[in-house]
Structures are given as C-alpha cells and as structure tokens.
N, C-alpha and C positions, 0 to 999 in steps of 0.2 A: 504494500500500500504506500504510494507516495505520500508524503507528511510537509508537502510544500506548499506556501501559502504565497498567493500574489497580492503585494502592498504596494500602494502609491507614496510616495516618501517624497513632502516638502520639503526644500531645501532654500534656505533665504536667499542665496545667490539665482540663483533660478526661478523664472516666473510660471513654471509649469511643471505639475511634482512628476518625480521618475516613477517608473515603474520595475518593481524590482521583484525577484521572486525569492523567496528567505526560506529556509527550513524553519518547520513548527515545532522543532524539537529542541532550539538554541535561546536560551536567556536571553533578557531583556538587555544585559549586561554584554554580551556579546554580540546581540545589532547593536547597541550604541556606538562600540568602540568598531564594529566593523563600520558601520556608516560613519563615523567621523573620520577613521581613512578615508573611505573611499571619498568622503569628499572634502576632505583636509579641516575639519572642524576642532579646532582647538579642543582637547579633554584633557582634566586635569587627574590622572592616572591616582595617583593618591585619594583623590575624591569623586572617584566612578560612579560610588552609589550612592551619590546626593543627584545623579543624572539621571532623568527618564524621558519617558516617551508619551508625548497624548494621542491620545488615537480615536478616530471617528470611525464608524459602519463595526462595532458598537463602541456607546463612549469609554473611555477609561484611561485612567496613566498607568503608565507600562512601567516599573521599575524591578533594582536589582534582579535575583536567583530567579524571578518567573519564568514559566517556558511559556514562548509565545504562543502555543495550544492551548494551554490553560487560561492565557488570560480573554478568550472570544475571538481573539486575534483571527481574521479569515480574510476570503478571496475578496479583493473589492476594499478591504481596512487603508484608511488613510493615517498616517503619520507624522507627527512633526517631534524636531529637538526639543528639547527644554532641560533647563538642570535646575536645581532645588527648588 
C-alpha cells in the first residue's frame, strides 16, 4: 500500500504553493527540516521543535514527533511554515 500523501506547500518567496508528494509515514519534524532545505528557509536546529506546520483541507498545526498520517494530513492538504 502506498502511504504517500500529495501536499500543496506555501512558500513566501513564491506566489503559487508547490506541489509536492511526502511520505505519510515521516514526522512533522522531518518535512520541516526537509522543506527548509529544499527551499533554503533558515531553521534554527537547536530549536526545531518550537517549528510547525499549519495546515488547511483539514485544519490543524502540524508539530514535532507526529506522523503526518496521524495528524488528517491527506491528498489535496495545504501547508504553510510557521515557528513558535
């Protein structure tokens, strides 16, 4: 069974969010820091988990150890950065 979830991911620099496809099975802790490489967003490694996620299609902030399956996280969920 594939366990991949396709997210639209806001990004400030960009006027139109990307579309990315993420395993449902990686912490919340783990898209952040992968999305801040991938799009060079400054994180402050010492304080990862004051970082989360909000997220629309359903609402909710996404932070630290959660797996994105757990938290409603699905096909069609949008995303934005935010820390503490």
């Amino acid at each position: 069974m594939k366990n991949e979830i396709l997210i639209y991911v806001h990004v400030p620099s960009r006027e139109r969010p990307d579309e990315l496809e993420v395993p449902g099975d990686i912490t919340a802790i783990d898209l952040i820091e992968a999305l801040a490489s991938i799009y060079r967003v400054p994180v402050d490694k010492e304080r990862v988990y004051d970082y989360y996620l909000k997220m629309d299609r359903p609402k909710a902030l996404v932070r630290g150890n959660q797996k994105l399956s757990d938290t409603g996280m699905r096909n069609g969920s949008e995303v934005w950065f935010w820390n503490e």
